[in-house]
C-alpha positions as CSV (number, residue, x, y, z in Angstrom):
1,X,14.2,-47.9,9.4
2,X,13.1,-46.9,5.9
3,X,15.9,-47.7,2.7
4,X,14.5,-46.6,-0.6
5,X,15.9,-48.4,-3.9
6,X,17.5,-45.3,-4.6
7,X,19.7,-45.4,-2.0
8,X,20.4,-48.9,-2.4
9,X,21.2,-48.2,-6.4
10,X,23.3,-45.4,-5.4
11,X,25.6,-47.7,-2.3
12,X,25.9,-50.3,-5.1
13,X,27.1,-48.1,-7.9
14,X,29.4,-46.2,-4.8
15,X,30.9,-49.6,-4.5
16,X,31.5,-50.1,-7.9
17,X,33.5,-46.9,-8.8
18,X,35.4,-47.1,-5.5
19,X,34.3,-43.1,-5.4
20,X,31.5,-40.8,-4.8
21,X,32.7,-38.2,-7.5
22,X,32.9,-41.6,-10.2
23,X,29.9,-42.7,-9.1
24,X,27.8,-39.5,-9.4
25,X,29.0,-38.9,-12.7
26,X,27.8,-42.7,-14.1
27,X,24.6,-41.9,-12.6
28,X,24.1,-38.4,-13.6
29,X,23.6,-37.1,-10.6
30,X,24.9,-33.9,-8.0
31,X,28.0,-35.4,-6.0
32,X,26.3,-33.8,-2.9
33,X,23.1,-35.4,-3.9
34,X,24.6,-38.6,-3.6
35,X,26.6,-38.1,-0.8
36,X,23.6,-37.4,1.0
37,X,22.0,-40.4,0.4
38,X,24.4,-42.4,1.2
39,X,25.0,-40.9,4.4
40,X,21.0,-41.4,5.2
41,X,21.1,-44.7,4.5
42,X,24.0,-45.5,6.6
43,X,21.7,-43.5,9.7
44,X,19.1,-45.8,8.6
45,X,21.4,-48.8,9.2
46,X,22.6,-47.2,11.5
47,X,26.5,-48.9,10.5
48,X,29.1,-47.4,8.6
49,X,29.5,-48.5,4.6
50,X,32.0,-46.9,3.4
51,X,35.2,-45.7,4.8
52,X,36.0,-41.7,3.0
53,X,39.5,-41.2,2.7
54,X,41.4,-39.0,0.3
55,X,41.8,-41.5,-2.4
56,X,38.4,-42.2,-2.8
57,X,36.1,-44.7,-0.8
58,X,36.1,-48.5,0.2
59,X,33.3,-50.5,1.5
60,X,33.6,-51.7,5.2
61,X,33.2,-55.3,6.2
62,X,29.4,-54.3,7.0
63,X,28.9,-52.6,3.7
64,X,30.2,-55.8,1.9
65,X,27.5,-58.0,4.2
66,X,24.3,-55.0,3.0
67,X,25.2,-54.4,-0.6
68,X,25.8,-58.7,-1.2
69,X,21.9,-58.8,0.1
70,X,21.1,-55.6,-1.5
71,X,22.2,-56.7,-4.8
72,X,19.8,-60.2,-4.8
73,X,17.1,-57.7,-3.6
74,X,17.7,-55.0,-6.8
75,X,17.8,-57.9,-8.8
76,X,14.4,-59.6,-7.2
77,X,13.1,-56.4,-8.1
78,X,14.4,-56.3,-11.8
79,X,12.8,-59.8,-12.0
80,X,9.3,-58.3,-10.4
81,X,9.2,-55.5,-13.1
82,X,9.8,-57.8,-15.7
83,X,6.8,-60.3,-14.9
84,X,4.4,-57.3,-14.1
85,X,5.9,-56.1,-17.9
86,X,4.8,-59.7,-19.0
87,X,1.6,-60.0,-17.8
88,X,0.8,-56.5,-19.6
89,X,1.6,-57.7,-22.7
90,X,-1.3,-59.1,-23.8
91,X,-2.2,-55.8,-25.4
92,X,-0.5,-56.0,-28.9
93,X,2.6,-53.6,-29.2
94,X,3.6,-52.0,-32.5
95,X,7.5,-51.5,-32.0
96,X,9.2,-49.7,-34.8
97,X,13.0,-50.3,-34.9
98,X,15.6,-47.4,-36.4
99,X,18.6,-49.3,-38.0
100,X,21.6,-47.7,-39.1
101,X,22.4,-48.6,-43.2
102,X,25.1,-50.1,-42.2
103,X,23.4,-52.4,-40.2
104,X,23.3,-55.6,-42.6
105,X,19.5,-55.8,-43.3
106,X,19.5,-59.9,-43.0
107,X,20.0,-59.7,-39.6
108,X,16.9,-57.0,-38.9
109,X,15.0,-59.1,-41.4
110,X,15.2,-62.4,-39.8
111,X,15.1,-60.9,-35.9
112,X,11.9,-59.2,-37.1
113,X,10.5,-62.8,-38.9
114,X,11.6,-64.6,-35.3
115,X,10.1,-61.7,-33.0
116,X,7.0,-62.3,-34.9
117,X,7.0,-65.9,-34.4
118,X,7.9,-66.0,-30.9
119,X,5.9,-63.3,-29.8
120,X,2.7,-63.0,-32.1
121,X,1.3,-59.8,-29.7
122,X,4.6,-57.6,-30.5
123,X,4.4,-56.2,-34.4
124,X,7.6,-55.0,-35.4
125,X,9.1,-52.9,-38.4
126,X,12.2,-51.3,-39.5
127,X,13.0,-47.7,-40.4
128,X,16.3,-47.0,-41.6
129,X,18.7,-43.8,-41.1
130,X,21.6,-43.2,-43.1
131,X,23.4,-41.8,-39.8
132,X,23.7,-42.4,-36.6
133,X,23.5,-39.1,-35.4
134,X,19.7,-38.5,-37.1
135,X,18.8,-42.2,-35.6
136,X,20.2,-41.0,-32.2
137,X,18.0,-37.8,-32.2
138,X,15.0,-40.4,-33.6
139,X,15.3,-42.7,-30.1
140,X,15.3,-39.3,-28.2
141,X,12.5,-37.8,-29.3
142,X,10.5,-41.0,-28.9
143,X,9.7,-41.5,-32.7
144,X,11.7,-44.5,-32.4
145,X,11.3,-47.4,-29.6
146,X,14.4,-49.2,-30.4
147,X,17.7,-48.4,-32.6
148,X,20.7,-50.3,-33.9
149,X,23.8,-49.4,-35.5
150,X,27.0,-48.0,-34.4
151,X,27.1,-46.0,-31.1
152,X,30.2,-45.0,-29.9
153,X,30.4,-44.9,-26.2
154,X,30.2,-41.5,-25.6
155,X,27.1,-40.5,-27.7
156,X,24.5,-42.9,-25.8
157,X,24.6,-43.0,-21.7
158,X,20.8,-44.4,-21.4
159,X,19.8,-47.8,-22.7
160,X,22.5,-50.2,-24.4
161,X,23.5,-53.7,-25.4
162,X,26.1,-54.6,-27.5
163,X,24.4,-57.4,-30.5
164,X,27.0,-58.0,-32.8
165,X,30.6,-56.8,-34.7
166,X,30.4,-55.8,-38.2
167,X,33.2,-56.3,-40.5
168,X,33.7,-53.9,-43.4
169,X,34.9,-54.3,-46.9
170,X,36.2,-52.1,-49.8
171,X,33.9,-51.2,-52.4
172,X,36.0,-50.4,-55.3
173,X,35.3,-51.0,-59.7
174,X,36.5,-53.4,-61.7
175,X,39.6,-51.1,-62.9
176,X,40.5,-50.8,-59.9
177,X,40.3,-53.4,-57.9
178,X,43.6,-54.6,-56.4
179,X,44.7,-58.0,-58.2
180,X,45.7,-59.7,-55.5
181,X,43.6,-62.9,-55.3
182,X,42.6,-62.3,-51.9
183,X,42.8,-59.4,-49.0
184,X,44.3,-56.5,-49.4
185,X,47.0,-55.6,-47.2
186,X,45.5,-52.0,-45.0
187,X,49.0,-50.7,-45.0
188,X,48.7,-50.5,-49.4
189,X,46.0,-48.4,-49.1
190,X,47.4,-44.8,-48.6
191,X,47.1,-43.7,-51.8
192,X,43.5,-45.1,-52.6
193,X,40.8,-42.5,-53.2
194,X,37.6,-43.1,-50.8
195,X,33.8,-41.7,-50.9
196,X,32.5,-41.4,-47.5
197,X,29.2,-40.8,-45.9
198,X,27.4,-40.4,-42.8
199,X,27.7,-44.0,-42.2
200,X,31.2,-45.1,-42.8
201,X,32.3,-41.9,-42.0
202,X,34.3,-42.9,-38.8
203,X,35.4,-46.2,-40.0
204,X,37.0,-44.8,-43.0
205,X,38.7,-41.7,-40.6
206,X,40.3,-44.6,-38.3
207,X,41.7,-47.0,-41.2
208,X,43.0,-44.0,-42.7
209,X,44.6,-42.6,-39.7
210,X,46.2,-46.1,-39.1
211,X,48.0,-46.2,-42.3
212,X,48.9,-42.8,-42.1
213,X,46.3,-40.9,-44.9
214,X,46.1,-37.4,-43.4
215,X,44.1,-36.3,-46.9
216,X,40.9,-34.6,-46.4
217,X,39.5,-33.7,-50.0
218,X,37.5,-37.1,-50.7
219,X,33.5,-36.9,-52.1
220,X,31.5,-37.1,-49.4
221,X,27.6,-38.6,-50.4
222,X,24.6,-38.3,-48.8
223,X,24.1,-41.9,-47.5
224,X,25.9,-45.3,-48.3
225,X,23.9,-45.9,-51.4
226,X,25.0,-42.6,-52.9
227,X,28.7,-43.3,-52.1
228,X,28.1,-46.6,-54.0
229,X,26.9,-44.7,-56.7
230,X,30.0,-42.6,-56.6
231,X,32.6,-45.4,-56.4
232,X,30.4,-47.0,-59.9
233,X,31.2,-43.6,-61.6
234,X,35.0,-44.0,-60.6
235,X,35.5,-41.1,-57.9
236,X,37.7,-43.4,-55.6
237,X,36.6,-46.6,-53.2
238,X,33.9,-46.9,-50.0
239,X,34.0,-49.0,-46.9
240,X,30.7,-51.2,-46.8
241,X,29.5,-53.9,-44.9
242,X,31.4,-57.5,-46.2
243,X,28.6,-58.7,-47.3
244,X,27.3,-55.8,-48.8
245,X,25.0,-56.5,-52.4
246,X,26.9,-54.4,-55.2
247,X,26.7,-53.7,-59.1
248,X,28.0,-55.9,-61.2
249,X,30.3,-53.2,-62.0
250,X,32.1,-53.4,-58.7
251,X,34.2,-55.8,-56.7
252,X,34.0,-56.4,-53.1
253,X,37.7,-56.9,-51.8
254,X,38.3,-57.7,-48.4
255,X,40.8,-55.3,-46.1
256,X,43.8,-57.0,-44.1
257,X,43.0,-56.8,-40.8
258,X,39.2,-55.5,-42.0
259,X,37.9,-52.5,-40.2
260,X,35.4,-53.4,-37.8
261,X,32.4,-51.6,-36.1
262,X,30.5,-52.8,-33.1
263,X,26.6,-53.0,-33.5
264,X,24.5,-51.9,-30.6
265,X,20.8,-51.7,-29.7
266,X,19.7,-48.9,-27.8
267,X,17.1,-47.2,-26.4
268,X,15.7,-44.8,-23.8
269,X,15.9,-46.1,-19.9
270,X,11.9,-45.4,-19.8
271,X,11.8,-48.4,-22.7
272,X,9.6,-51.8,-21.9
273,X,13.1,-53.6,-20.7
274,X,11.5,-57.1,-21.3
275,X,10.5,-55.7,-25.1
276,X,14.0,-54.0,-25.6
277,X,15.9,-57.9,-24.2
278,X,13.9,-59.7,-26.6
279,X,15.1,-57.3,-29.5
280,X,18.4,-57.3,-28.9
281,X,18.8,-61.1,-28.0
282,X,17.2,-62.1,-31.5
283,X,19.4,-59.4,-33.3
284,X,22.6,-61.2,-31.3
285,X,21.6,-64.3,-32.2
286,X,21.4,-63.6,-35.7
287,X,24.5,-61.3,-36.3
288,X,26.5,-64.8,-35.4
289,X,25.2,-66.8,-38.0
């Protein structure tokens, strides 16, 4: 009886989407490619796994019994890569990170200064991109190991771990800034004029959609320090990160409920897993302080 990995990845991920067609389609792969498999490894095991039926698939008492076991084993294996990872890293490693400018720079600074500490044979350093779309293409091509900023679901299937939720904040001058004493209410906002870029671009397009701001004729700047610049010479507000360093010129005012963004680290699936972890756990740890 020979069962490869494969197999067993694709019977787990079967069981998981309850379907052959889902399951093919999280694992990038031909429908008939996978049903093949998975009817050689049930000739293997010579039992049946799944049961087909026009709704889609469930796993038979014996498939339950294989994929519990085959599970542990995946995960055994996950763990065996990881040590054989471990032991090769006594070679020094020169990781360069791509951060998104929204990405608050504390929290790459001090997961940088800990990754140092913890792990004196990994040198790290940060690039930044003032959108994700040119950090995405970065990761792809390789010129970047690891990346962190906004990724929306659909525009990164490899890789991924969520480190953090990033409020945002209304960069706006002194004359005028809301005098309110405290957050702005979202739903007062449908006449303010904004400055977007790259970065806050798709923030900024759901707050204004939620308060109903259909208007498409605002500046648009290169990156988030140009649209600063712009909101200092009075062409309208920006969303930045709430703890964003301004002017002296401008306020920061908070937004009720504040625009949020999730944070992710991501990277190609051919990435040192153990290297990629130990980013995104000290970049987690840090975006909650």
């Amino acid at each position: 009886m020979t069962v490869t990995l494969r197999q067993i990845e694709y019977a787990l991920a079967v069981d998981e989407a309850g379907a052959i067609c889902a399951a093919a389609k999280a694992l990038h792969v031909a429908q008939p490619s996978l049903s093949q498999q998975i009817s050689s490894l049930e000739r293997s095991l010579g039992v049946m796994l799944f049961e087909r039926t026009a709704m889609g698939t469930s796993t038979t008492p014996a498939g339950r019994a294989f994929l519990a076991e085959a599970q542990q084993a995946m995960q055994a294996v996950e763990r065996a890569r990881e040590v054989a990872v471990r032991a090769a890293s006594s070679m020094r490693k020169d990781i360069i990170i791509g951060a998104n400018e929204m990405t608050p720079a504390l929290w790459l600074a001090q997961s940088v200064a800990s990754l140092r500490a913890s792990a004196p044979k990994l040198s790290a350093r940060v690039v930044t991109f003032s959108d994700t779309e040119s950090l995405i293409e970065a990761v792809t091509s390789g010129g970047i190991d690891v990346g962190v900023g906004p990724v929306h679901a659909a525009s990164w299937r490899e890789r991924k771990q969520r480190v953090g939720s990033l409020e945002l904040a209304m960069a706006v001058s002194h004359d005028a800034s809301p005098r309110l004493g405290g957050p702005v209410p979202a739903g007062q906002l449908g006449t303010q004029d904004w400055v977007t870029c790259p970065s806050n671009a798709h923030a900024l397009s759901e707050l204004r959609k939620s308060i109903g701001d259909t208007r498409i004729d605002n500046p648009s700047a290169a990156n988030l320090s140009a649209a600063v610049s712009y909101v200092d010479a009075g062409l309208g507000a920006t969303l930045v990160p709430n703890r964003q360093a301004l002017p002296d010129s401008l306020d920061l005012v908070a937004i009720n409920p504040p625009p949020t963004v999730d944070v992710y680290a991501f990277a190609l699936r051919s990435t040192d897993v153990v290297t990629f972890n130990r980013i995104a756990r000290e970049i987690t740890a840090h975006s909650t302080r």
